[in-house]
N, CA, C and O atoms as a MOPAC input file, in Angstrom:
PM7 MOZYME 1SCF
protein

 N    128.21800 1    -6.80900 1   -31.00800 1
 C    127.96500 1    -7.33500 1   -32.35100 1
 C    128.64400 1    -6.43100 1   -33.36400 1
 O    128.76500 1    -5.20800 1   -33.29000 1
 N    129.10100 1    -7.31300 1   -34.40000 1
 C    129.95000 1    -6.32500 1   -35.46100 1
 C    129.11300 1    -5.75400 1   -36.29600 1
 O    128.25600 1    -6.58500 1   -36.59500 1
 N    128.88800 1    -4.49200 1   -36.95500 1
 C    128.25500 1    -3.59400 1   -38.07900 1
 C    128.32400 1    -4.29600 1   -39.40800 1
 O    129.36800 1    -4.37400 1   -40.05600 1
 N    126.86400 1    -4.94100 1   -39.89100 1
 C    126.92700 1    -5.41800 1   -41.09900 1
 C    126.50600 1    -4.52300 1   -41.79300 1
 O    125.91600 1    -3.67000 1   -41.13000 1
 N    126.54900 1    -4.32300 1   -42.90100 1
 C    125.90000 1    -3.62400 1   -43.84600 1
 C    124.90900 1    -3.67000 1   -44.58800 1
 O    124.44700 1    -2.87300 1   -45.40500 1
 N    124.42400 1    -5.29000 1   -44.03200 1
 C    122.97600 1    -5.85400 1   -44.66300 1
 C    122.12500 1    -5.12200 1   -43.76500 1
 O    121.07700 1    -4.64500 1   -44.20200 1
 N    122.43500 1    -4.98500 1   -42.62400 1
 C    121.36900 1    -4.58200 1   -41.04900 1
 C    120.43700 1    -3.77100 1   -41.84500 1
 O    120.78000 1    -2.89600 1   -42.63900 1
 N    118.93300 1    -4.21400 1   -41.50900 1
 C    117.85800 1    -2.91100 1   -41.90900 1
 C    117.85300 1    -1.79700 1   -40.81200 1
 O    116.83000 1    -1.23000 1   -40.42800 1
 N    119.15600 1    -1.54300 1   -40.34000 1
 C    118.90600 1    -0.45000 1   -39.18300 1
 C    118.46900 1    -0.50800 1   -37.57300 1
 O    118.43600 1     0.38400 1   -36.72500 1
 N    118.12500 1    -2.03500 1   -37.50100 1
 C    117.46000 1    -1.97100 1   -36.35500 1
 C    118.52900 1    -2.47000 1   -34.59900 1
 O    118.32200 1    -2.55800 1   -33.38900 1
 N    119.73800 1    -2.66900 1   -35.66700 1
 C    120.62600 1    -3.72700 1   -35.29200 1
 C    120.96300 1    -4.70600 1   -34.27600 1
 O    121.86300 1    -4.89200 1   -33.45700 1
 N    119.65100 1    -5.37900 1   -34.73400 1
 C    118.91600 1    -6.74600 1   -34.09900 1
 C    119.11300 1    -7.85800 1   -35.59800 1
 O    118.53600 1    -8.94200 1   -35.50400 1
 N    119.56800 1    -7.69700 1   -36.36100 1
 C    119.71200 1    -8.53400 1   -37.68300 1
 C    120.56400 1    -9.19600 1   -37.25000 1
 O    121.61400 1    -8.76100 1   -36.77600 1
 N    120.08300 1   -10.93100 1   -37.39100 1
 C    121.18600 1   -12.06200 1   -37.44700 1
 C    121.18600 1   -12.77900 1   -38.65800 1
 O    120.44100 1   -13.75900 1   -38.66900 1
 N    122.14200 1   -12.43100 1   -40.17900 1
 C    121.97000 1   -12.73900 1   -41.33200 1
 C    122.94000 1   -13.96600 1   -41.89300 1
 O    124.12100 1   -13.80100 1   -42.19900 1
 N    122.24800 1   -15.18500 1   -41.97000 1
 C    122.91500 1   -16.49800 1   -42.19800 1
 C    123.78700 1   -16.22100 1   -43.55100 1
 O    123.52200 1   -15.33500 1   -44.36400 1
 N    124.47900 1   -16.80500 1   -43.61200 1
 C    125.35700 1   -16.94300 1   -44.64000 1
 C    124.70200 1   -17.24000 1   -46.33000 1
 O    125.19800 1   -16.94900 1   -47.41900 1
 N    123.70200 1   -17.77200 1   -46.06700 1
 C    122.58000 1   -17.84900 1   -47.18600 1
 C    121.80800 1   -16.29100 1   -47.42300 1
 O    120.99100 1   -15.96000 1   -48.28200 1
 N    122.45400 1   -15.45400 1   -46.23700 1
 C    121.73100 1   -13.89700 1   -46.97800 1
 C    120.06900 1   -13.13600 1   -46.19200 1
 O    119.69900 1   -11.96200 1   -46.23200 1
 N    119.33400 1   -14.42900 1   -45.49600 1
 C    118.46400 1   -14.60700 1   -44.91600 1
 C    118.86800 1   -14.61900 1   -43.38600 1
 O    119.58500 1   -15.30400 1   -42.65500 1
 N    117.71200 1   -13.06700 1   -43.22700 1
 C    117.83200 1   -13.02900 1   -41.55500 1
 C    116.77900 1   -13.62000 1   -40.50000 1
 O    115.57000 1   -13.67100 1   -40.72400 1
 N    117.22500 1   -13.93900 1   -39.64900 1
 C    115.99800 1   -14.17400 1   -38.48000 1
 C    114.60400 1   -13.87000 1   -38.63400 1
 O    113.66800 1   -14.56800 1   -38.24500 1
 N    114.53600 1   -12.62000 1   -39.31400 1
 C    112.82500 1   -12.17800 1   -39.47000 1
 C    112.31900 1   -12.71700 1   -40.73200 1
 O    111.21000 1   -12.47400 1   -41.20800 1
 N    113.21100 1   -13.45900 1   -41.23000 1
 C    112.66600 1   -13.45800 1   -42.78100 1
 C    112.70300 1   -12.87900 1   -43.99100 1
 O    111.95300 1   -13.15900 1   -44.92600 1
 N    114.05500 1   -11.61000 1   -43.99800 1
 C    114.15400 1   -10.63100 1   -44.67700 1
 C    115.30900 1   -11.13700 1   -45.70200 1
 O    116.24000 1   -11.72400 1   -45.15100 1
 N    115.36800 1   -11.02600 1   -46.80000 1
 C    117.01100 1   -11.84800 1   -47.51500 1
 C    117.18100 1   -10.98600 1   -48.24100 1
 O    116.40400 1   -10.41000 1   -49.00200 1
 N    118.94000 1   -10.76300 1   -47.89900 1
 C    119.60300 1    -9.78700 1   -48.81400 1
 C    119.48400 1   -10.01500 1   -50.20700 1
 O    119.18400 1   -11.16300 1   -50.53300 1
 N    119.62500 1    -9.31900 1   -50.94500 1
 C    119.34300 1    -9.19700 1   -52.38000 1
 C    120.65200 1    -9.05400 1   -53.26200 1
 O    120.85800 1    -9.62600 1   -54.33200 1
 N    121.49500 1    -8.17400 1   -52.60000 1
 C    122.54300 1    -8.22500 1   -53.18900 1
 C    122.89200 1    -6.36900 1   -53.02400 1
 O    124.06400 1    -6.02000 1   -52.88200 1
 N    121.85500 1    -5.39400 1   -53.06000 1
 C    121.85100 1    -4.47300 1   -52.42600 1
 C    121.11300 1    -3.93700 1   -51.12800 1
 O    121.71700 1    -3.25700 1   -50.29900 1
 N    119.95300 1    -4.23100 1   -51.01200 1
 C    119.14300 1    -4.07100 1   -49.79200 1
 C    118.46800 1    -5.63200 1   -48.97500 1
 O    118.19400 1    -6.71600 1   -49.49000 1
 N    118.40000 1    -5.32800 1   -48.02700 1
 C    116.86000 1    -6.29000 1   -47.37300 1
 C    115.66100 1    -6.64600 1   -47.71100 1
 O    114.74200 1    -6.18200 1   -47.03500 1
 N    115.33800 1    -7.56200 1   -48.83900 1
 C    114.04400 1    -7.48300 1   -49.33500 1
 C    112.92600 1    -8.63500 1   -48.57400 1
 O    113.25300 1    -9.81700 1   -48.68400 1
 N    111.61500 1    -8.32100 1   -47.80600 1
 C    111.14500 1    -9.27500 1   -47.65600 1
 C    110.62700 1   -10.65700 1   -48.97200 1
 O    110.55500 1   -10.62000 1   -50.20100 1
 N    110.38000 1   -11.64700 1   -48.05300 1
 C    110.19300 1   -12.55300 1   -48.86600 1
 C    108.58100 1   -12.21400 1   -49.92000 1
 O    107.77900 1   -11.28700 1   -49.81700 1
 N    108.60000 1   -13.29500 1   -50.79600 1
 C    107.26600 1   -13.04200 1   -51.95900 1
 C    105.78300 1   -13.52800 1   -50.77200 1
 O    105.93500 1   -14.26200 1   -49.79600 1
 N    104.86200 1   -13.09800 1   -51.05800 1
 C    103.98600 1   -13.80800 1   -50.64400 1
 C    103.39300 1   -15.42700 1   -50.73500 1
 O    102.88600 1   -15.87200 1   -51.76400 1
 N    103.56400 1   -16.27200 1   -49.38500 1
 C    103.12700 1   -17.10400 1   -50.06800 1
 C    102.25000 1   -17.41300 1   -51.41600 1
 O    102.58300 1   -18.13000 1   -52.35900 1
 N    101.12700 1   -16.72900 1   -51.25800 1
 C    100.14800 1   -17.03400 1   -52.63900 1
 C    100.60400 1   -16.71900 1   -53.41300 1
 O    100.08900 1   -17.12600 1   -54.45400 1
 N    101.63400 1   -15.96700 1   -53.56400 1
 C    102.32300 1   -15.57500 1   -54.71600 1
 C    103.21100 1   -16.63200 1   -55.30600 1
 O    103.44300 1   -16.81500 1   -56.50100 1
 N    103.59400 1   -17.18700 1   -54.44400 1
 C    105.26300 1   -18.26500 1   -54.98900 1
 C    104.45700 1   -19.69800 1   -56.05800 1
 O    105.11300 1   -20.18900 1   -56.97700 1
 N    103.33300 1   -20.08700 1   -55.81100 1
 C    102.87700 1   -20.73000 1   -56.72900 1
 C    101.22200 1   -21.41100 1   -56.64500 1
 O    100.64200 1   -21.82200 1   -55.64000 1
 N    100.72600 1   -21.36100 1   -58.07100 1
 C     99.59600 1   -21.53900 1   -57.66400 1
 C     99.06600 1   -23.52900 1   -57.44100 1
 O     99.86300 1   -24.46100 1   -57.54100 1
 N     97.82500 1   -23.64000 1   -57.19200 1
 C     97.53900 1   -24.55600 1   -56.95200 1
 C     97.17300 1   -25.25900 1   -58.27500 1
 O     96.92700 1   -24.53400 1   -59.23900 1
 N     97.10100 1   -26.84000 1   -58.44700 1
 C     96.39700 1   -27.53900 1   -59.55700 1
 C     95.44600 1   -26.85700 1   -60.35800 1
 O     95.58800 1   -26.49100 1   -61.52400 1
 N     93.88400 1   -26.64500 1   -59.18100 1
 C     93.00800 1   -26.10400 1   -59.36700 1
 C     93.02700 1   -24.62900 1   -59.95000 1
 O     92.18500 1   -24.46900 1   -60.83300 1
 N     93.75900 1   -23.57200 1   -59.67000 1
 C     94.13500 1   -22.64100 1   -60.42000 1
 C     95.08600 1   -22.89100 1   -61.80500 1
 O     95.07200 1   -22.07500 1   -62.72600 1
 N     95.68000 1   -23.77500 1   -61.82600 1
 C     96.66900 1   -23.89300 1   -62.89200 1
 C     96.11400 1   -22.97700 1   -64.09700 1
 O     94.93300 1   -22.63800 1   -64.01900 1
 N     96.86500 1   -22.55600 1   -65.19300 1
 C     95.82400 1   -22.46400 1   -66.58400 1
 C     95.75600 1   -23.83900 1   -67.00600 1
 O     96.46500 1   -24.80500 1   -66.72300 1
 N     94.59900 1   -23.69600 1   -67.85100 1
 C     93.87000 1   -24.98600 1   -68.49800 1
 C     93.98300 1   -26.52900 1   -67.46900 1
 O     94.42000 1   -27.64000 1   -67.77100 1
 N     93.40500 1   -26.02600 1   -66.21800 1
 C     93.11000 1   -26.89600 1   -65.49500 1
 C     91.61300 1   -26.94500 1   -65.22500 1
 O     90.97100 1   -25.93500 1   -64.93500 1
 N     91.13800 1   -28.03800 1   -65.32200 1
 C     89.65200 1   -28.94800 1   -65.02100 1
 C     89.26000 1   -28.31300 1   -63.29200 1
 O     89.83500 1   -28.43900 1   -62.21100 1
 N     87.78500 1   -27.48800 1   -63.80800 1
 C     87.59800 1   -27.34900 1   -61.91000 1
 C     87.20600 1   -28.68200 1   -61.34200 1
 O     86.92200 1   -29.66700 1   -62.02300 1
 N     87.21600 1   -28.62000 1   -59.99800 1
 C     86.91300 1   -29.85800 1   -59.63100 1
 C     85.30200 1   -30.77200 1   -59.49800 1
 O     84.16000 1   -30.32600 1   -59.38500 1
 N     85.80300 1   -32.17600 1   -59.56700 1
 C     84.02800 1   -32.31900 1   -59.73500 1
 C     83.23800 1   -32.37500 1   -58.62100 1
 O     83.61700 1   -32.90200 1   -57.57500 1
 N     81.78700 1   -31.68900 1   -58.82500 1
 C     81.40500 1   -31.31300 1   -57.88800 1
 C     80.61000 1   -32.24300 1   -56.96600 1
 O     80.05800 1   -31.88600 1   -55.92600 1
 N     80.61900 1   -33.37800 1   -57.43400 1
 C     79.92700 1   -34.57900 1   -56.90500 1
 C     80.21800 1   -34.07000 1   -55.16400 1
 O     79.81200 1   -34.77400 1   -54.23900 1

């Protein structure tokens, strides 16, 4: 395998052309950053701001 420079070192990294490797890790533009946490990437209706909780019927 050829020496990328994205590799986090382990050099087991297979990094698609989109920047994103096998484990889930995507280049940034300088390092390997893992991805956001799901719960993080967006919240639900029910959390929204100025959203109605649900009824409790």
């Amino acid at each position: 395998m050829e020496d990328d420079e994205r590799c986090c070192g382990t050099g087991t990294c297979l990094i698609n052309a989109d920047g994103y490797c096998w484990c889930g890790q995507k280049w940034n533009g300088s390092v390997m950053c893992a991805p956001a946490a799901m719960g993080d990437a967006a919240t639900t209706p029910a959390e929204a701001p100025g959203a109605e909780p649900p009824d409790p019927a």
